[in-house]
mmCIF file as Biopython writes it, N, C-alpha, C and O atoms, coordinates in Angstrom:
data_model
#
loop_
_atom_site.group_PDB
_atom_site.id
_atom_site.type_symbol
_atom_site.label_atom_id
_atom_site.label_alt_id
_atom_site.label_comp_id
_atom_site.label_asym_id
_atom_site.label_entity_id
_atom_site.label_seq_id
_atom_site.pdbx_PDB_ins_code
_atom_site.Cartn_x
_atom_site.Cartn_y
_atom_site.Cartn_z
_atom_site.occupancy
_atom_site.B_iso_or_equiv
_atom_site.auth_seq_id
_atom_site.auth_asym_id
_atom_site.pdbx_PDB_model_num
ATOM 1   N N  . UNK A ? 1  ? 8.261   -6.910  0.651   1.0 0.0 1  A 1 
ATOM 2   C CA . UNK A ? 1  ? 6.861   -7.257  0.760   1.0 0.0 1  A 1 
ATOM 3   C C  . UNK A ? 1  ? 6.550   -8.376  -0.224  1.0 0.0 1  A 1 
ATOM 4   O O  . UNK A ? 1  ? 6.979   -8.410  -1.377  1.0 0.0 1  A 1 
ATOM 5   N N  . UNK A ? 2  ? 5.698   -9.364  0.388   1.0 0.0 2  A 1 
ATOM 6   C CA . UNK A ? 2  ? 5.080   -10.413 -0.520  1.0 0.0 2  A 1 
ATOM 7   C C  . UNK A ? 2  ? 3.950   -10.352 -0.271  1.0 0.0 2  A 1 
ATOM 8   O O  . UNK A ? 2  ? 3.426   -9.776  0.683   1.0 0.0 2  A 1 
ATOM 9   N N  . UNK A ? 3  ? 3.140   -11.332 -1.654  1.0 0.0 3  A 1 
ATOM 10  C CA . UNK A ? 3  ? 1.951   -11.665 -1.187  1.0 0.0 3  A 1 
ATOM 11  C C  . UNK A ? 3  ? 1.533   -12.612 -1.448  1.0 0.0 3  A 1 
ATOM 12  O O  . UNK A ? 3  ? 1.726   -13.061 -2.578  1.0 0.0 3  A 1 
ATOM 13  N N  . UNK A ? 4  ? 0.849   -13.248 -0.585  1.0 0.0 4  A 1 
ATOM 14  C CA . UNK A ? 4  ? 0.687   -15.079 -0.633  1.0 0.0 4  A 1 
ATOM 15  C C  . UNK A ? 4  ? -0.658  -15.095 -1.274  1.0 0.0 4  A 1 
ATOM 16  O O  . UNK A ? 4  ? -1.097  -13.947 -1.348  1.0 0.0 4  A 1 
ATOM 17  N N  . UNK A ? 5  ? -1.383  -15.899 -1.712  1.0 0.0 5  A 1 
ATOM 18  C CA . UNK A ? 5  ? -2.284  -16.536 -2.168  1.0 0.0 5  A 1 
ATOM 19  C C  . UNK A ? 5  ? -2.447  -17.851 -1.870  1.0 0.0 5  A 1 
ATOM 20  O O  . UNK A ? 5  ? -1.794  -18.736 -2.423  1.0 0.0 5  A 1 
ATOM 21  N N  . UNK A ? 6  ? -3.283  -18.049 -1.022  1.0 0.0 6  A 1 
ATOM 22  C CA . UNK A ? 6  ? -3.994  -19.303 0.102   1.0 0.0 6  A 1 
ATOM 23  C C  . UNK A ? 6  ? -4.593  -20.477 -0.712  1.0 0.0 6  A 1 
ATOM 24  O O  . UNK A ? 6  ? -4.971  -20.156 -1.839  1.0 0.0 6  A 1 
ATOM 25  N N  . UNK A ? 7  ? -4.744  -21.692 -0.382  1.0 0.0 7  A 1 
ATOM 26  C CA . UNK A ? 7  ? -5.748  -22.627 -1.089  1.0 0.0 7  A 1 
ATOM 27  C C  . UNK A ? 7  ? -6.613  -22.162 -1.127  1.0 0.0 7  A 1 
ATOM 28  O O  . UNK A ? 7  ? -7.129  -22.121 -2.243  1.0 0.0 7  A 1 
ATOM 29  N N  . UNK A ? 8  ? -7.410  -21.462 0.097   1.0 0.0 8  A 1 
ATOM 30  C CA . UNK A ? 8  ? -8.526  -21.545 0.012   1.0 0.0 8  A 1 
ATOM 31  C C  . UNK A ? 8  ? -9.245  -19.972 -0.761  1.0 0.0 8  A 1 
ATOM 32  O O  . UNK A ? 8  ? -10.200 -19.287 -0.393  1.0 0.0 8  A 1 
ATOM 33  N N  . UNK A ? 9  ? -8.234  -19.810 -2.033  1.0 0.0 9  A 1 
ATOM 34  C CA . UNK A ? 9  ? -8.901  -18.841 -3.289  1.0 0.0 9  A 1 
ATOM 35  C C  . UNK A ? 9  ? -9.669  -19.943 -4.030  1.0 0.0 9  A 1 
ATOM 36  O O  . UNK A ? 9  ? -9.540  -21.163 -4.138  1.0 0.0 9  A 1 
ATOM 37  N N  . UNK A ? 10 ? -10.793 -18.723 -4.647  1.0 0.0 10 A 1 
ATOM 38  C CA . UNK A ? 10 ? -11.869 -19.517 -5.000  1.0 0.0 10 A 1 
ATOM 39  C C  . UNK A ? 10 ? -12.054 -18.890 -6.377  1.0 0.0 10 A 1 
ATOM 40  O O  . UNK A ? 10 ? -12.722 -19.486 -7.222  1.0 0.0 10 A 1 
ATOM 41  N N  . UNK A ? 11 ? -11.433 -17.593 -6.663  1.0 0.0 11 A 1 
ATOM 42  C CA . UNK A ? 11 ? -11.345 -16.674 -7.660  1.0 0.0 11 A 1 
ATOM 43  C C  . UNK A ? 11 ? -12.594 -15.993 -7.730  1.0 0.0 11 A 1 
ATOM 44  O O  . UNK A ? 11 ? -13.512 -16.307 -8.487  1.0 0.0 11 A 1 
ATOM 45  N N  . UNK A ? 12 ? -12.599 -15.064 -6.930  1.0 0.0 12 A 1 
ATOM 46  C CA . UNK A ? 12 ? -14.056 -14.826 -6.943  1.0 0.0 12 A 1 
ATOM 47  C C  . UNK A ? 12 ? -13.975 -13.391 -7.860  1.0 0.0 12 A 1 
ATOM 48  O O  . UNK A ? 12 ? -14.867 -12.976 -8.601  1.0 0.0 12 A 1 
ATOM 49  N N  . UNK A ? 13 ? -12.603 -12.726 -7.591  1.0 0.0 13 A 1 
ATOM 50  C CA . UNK A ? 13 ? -12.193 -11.346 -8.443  1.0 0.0 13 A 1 
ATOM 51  C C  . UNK A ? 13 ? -12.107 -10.678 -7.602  1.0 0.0 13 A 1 
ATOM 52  O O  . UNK A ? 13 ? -11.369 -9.810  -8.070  1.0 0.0 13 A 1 
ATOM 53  N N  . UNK A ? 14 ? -12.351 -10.353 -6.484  1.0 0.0 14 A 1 
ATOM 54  C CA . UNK A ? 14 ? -12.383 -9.089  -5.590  1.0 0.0 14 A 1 
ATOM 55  C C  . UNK A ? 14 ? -11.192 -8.366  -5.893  1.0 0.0 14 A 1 
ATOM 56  O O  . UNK A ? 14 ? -10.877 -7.236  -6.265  1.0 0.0 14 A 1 
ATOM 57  N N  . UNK A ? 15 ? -10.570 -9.611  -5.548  1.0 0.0 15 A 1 
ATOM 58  C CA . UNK A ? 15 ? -9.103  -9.171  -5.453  1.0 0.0 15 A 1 
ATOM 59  C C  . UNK A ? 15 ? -8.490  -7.959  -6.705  1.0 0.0 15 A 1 
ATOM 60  O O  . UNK A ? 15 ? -8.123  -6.822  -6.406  1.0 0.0 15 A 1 
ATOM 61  N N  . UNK A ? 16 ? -8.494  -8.526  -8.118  1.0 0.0 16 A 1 
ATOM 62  C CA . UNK A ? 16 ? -8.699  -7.914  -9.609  1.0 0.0 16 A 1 
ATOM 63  C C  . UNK A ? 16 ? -9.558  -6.559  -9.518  1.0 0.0 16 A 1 
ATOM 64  O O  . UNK A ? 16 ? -9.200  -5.517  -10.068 1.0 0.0 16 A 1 
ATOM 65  N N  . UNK A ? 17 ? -10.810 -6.701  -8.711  1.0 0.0 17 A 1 
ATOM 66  C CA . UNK A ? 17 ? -11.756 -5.571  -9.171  1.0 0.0 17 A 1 
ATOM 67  C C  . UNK A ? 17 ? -11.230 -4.306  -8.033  1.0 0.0 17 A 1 
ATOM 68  O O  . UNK A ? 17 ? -11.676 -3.160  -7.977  1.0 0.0 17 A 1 
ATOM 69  N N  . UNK A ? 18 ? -10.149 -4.918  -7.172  1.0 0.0 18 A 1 
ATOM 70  C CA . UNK A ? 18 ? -9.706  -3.475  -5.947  1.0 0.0 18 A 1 
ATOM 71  C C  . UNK A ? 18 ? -8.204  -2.889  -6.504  1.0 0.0 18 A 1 
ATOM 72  O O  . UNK A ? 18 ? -7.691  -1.771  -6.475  1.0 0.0 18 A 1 
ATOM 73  N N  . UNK A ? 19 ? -7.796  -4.106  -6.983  1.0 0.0 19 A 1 
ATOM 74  C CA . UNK A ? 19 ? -6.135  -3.772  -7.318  1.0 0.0 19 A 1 
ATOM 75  C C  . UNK A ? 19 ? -5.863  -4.434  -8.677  1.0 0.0 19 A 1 
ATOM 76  O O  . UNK A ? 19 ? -4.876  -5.115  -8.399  1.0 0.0 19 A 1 
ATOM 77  N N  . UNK A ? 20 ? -6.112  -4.645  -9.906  1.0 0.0 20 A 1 
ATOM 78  C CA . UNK A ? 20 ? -5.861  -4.694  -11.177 1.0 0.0 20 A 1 
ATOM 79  C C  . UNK A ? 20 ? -4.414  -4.493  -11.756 1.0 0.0 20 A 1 
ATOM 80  O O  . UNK A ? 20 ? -4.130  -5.030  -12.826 1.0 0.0 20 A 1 
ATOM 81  N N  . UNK A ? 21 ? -3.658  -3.871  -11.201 1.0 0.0 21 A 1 
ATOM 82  C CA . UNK A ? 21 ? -2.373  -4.002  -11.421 1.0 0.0 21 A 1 
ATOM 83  C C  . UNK A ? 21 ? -1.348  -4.907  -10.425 1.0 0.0 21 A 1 
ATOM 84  O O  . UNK A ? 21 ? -0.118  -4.953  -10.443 1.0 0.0 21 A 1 
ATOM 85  N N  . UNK A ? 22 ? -2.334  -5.628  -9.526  1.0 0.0 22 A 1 
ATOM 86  C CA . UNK A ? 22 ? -1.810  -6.674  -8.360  1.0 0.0 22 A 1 
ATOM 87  C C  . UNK A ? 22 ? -2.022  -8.220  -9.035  1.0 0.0 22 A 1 
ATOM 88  O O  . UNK A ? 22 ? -1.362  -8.957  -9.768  1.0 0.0 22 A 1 
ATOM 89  N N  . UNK A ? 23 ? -2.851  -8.251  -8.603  1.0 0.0 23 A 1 
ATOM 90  C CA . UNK A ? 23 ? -3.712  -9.371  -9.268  1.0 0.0 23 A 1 
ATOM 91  C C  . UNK A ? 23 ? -5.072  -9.524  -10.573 1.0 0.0 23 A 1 
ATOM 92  O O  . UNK A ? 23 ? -5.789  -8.718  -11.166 1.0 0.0 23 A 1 
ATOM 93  N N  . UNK A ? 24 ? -4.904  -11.019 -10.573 1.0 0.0 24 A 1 
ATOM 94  C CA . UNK A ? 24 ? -5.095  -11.410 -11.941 1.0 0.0 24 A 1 
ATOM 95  C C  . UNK A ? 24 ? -6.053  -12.985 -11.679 1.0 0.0 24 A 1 
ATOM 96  O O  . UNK A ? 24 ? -5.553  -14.096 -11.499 1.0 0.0 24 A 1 
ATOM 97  N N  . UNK A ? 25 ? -7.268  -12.704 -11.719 1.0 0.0 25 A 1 
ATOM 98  C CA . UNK A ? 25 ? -7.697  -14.695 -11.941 1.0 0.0 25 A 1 
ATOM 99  C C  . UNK A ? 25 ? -7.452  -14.911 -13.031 1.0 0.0 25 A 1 
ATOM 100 O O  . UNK A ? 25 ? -7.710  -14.045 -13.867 1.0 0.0 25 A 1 
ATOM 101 N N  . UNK A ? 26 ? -6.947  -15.970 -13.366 1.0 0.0 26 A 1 
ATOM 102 C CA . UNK A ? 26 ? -6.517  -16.962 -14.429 1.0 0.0 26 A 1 
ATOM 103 C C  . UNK A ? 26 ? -7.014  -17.891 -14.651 1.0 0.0 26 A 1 
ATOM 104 O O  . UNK A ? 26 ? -7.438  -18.418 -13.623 1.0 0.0 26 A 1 
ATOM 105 N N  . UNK A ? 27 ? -7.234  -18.495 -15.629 1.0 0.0 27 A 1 
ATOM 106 C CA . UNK A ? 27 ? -8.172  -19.808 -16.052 1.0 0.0 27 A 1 
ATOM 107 C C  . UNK A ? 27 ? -8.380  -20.933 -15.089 1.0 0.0 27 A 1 
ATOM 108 O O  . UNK A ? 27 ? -9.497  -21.449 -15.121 1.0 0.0 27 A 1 
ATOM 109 N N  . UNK A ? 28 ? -7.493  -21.416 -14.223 1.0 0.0 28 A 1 
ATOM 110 C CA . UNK A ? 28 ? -7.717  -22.221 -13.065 1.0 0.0 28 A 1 
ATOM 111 C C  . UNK A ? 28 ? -8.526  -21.725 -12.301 1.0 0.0 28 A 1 
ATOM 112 O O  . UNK A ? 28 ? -8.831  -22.337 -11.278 1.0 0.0 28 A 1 
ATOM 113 N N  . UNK A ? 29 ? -8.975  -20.727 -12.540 1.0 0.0 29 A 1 
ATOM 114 C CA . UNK A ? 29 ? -9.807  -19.899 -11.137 1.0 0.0 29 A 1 
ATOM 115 C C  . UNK A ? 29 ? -9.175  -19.624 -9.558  1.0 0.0 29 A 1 
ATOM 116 O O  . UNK A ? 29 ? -9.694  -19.899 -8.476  1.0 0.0 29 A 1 
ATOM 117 N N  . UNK A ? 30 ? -7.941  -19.016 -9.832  1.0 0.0 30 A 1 
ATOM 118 C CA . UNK A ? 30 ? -7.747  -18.638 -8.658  1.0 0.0 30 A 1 
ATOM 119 C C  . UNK A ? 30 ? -6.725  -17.330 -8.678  1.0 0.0 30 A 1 
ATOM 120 O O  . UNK A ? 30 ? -6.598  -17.230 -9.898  1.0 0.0 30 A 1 
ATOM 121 N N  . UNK A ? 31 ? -6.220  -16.667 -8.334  1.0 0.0 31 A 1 
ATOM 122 C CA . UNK A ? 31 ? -5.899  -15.215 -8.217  1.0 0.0 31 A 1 
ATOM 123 C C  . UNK A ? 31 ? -4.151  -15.350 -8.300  1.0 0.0 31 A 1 
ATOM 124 O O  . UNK A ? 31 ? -3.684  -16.019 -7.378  1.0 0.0 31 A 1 
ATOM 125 N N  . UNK A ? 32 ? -3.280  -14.872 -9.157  1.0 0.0 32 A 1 
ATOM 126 C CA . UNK A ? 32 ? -2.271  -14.510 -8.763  1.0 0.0 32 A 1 
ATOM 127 C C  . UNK A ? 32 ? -1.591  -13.377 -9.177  1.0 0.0 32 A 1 
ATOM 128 O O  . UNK A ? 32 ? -1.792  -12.610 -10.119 1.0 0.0 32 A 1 
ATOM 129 N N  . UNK A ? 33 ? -0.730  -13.407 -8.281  1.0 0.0 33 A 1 
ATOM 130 C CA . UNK A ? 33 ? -0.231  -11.490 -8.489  1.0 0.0 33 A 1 
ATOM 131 C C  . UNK A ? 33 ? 0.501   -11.327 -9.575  1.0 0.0 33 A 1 
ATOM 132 O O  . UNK A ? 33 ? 1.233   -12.233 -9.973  1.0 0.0 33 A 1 
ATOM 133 N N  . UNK A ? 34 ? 0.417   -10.323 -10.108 1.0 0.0 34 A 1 
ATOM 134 C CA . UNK A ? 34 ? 1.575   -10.186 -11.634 1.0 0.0 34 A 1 
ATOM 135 C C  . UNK A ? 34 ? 2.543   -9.767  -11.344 1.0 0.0 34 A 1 
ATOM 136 O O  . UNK A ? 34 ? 3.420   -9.987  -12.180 1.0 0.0 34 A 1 
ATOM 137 N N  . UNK A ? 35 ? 2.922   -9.089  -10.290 1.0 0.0 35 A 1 
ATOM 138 C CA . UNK A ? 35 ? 4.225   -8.022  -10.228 1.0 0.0 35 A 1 
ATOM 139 C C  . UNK A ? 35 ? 5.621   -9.016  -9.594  1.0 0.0 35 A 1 
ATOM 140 O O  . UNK A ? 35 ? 5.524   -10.216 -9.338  1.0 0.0 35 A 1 
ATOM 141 N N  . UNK A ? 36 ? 6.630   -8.355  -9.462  1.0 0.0 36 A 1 
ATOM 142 C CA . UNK A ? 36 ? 7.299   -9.106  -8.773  1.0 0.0 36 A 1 
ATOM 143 C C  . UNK A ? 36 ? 7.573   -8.220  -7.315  1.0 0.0 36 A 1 
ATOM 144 O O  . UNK A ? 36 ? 7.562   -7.009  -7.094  1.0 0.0 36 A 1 
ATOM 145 N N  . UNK A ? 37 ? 7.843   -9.510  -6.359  1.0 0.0 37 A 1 
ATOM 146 C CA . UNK A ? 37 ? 7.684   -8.620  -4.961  1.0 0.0 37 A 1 
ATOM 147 C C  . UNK A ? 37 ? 8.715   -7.470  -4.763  1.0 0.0 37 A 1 
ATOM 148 O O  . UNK A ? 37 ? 8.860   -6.822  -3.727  1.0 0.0 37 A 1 
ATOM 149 N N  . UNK A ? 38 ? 9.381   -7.328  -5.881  1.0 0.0 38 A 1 
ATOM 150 C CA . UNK A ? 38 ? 10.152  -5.695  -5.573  1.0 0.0 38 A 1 
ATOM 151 C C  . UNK A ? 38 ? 9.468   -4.663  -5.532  1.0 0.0 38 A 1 
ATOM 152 O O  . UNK A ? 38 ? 9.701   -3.777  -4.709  1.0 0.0 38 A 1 
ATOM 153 N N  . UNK A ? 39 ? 7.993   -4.557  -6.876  1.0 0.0 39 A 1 
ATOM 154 C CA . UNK A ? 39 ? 7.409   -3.503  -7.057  1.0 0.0 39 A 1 
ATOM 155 C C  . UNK A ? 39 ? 6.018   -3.514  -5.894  1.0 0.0 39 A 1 
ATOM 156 O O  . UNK A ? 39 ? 5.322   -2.585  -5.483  1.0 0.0 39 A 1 
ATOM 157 N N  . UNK A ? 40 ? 5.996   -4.731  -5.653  1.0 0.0 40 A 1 
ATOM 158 C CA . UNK A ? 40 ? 4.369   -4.879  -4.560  1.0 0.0 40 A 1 
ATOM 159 C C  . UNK A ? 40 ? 4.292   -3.165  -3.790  1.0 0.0 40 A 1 
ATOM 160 O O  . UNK A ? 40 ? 3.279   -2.494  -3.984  1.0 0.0 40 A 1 
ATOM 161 N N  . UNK A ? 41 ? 5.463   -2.597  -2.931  1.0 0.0 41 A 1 
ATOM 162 C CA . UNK A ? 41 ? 5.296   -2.035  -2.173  1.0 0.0 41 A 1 
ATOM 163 C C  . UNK A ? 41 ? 5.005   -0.895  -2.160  1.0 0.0 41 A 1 
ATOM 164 O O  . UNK A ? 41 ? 4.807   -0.299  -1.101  1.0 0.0 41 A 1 
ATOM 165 N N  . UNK A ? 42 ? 4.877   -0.100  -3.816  1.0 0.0 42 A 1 
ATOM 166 C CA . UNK A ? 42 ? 4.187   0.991   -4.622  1.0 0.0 42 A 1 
ATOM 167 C C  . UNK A ? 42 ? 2.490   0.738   -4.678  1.0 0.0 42 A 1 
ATOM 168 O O  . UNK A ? 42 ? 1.635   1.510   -5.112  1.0 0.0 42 A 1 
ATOM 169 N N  . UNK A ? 43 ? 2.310   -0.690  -4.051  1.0 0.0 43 A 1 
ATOM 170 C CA . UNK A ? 43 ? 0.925   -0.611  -4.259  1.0 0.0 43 A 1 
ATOM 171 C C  . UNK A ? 43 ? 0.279   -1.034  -2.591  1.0 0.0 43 A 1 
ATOM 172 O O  . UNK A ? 43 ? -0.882  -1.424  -2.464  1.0 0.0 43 A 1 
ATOM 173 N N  . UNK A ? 44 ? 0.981   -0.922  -1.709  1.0 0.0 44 A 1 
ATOM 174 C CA . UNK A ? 44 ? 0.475   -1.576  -0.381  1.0 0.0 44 A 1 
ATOM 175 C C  . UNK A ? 44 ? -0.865  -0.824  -0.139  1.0 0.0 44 A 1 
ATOM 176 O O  . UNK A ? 44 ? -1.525  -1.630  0.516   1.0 0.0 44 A 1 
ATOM 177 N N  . UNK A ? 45 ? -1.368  -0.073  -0.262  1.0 0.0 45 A 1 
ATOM 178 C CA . UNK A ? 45 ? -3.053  0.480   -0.181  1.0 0.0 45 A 1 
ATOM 179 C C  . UNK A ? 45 ? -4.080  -0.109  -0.633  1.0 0.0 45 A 1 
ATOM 180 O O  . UNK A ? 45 ? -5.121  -0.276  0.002   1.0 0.0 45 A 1 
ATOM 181 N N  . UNK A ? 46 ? -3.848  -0.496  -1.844  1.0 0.0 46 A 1 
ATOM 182 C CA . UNK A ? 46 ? -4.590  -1.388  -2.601  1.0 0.0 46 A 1 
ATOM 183 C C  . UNK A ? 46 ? -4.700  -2.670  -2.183  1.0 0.0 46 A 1 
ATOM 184 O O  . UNK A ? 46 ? -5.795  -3.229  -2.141  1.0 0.0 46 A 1 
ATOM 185 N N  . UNK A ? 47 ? -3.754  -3.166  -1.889  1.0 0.0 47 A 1 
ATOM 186 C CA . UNK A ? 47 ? -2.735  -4.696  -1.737  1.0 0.0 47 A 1 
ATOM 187 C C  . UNK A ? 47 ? -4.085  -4.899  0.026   1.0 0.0 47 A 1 
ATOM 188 O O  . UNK A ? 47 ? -4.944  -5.756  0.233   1.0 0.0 47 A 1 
ATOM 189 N N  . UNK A ? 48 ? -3.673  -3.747  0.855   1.0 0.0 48 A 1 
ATOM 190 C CA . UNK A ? 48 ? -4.221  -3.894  1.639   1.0 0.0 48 A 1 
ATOM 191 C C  . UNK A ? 48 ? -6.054  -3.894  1.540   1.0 0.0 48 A 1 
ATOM 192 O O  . UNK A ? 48 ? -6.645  -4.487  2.443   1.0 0.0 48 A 1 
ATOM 193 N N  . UNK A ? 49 ? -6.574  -3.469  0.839   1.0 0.0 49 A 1 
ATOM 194 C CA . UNK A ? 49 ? -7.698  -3.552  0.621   1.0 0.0 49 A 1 
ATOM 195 C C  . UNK A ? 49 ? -8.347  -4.862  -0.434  1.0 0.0 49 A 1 
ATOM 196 O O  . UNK A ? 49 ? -9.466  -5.373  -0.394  1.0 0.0 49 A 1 
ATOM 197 N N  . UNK A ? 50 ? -7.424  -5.098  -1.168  1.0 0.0 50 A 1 
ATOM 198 C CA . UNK A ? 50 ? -7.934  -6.510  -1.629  1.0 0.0 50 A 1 
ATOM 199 C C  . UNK A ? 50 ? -7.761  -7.498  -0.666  1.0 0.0 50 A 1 
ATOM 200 O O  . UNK A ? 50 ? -8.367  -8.553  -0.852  1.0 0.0 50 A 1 
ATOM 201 N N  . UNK A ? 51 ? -6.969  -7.369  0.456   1.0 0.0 51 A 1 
ATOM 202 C CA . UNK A ? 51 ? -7.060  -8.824  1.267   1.0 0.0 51 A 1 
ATOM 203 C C  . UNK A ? 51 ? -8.008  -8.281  2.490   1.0 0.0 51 A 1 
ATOM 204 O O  . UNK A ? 51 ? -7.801  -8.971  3.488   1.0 0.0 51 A 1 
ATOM 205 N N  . UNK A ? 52 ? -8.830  -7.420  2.684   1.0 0.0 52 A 1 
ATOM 206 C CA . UNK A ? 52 ? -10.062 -6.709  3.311   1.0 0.0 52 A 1 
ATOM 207 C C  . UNK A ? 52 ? -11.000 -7.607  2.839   1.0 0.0 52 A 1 
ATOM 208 O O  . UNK A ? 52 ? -11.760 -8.286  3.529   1.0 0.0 52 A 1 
ATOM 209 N N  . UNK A ? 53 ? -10.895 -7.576  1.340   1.0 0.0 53 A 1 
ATOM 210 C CA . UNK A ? 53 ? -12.162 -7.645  0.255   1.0 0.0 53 A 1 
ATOM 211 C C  . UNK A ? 53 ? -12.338 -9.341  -0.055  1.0 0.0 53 A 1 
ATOM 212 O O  . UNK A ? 53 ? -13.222 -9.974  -0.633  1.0 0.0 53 A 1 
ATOM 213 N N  . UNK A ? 54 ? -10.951 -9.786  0.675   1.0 0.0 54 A 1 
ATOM 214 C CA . UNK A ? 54 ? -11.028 -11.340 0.313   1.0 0.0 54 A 1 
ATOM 215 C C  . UNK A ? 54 ? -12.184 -12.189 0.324   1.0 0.0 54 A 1 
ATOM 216 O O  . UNK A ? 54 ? -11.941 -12.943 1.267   1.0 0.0 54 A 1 
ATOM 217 N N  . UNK A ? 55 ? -13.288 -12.523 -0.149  1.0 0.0 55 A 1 
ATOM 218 C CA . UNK A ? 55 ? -14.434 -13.376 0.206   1.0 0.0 55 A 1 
ATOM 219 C C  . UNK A ? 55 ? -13.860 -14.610 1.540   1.0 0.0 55 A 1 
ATOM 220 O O  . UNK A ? 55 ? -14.443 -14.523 2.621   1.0 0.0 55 A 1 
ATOM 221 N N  . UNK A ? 56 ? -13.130 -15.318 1.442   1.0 0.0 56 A 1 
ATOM 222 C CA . UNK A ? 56 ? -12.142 -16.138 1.801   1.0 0.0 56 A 1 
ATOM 223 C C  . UNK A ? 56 ? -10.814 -16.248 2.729   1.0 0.0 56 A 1 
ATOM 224 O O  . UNK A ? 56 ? -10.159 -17.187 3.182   1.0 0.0 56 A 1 
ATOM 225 N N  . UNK A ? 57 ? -10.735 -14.819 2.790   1.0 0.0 57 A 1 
ATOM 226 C CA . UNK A ? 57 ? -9.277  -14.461 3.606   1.0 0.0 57 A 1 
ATOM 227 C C  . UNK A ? 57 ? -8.130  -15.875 3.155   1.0 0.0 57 A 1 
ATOM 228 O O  . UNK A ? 57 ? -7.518  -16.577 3.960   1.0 0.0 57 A 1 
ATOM 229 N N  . UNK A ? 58 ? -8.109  -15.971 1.792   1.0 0.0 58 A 1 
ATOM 230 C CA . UNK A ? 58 ? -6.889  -16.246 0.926   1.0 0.0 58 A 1 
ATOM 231 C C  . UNK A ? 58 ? -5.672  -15.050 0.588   1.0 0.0 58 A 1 
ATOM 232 O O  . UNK A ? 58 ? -4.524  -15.111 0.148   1.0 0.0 58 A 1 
ATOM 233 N N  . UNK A ? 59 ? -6.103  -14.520 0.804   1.0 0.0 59 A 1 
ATOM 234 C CA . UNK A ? 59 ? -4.463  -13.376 1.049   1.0 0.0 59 A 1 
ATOM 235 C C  . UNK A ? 59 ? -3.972  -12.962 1.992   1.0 0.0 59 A 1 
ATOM 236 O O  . UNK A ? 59 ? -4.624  -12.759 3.016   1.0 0.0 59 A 1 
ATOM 237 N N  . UNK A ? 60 ? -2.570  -12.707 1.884   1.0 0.0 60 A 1 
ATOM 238 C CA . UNK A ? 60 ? -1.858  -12.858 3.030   1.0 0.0 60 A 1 
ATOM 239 C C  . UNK A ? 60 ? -0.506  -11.576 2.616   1.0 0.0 60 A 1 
ATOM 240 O O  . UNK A ? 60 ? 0.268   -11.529 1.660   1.0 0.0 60 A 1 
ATOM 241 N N  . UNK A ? 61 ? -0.652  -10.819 3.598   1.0 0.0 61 A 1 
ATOM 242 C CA . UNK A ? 61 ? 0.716   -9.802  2.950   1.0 0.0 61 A 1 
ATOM 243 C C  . UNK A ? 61 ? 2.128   -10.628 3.945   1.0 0.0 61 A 1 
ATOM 244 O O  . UNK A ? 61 ? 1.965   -11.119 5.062   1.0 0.0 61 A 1 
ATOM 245 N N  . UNK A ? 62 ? 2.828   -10.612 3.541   1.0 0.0 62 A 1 
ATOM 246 C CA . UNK A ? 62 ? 4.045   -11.304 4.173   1.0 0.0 62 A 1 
ATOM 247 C C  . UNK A ? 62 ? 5.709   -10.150 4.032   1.0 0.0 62 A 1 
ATOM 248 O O  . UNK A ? 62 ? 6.314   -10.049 2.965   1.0 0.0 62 A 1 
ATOM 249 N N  . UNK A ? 63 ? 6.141   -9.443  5.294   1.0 0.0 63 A 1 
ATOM 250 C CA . UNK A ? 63 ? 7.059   -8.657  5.314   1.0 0.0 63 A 1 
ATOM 251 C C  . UNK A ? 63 ? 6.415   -7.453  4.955   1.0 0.0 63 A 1 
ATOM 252 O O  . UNK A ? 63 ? 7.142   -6.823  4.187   1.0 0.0 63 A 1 
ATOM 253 N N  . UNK A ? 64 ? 5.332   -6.862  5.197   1.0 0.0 64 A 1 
ATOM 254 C CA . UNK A ? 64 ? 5.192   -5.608  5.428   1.0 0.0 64 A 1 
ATOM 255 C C  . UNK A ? 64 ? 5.779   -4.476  6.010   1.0 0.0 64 A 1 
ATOM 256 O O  . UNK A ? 64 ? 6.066   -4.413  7.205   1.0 0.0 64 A 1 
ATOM 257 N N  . UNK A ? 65 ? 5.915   -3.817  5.410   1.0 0.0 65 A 1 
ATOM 258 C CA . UNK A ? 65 ? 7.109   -2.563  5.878   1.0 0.0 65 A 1 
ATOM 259 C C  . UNK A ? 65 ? 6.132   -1.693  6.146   1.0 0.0 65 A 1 
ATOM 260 O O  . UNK A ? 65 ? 6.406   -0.561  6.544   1.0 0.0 65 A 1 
#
């Protein structure tokens, strides 16, 4: 499992305020994930609800199992 992060993030946080151990805005203002895609798939519930929550539909799950 991966997870992409789109241009069109704007950092709005959704992402941070559903899954906090996924993602992260960072001073550029835009969202990226902390984990590496080995562990993503302990969090696919979450994972799936922050790209629900996308203001933007900038996330993207890629190889979902």
């Amino acid at each position: 499992m991966k997870v992409e992060v789109g241009a069109g993030c704007v950092g709005s946080g959704e992402c941070e305020l559903v899954a906090s151990d996924v993602f992260v805005v960072e001073d550029d203002m835009r969202a990226h994930v902390v984990l590496d895609d080995a562990e993503l798939s302990r969090f696919n519930g979450v994972i799936q609800e922050a790209v629900r929550a996308c203001p933007t539909a900038a996330l993207r799950v890629v190889g979902d199992e």
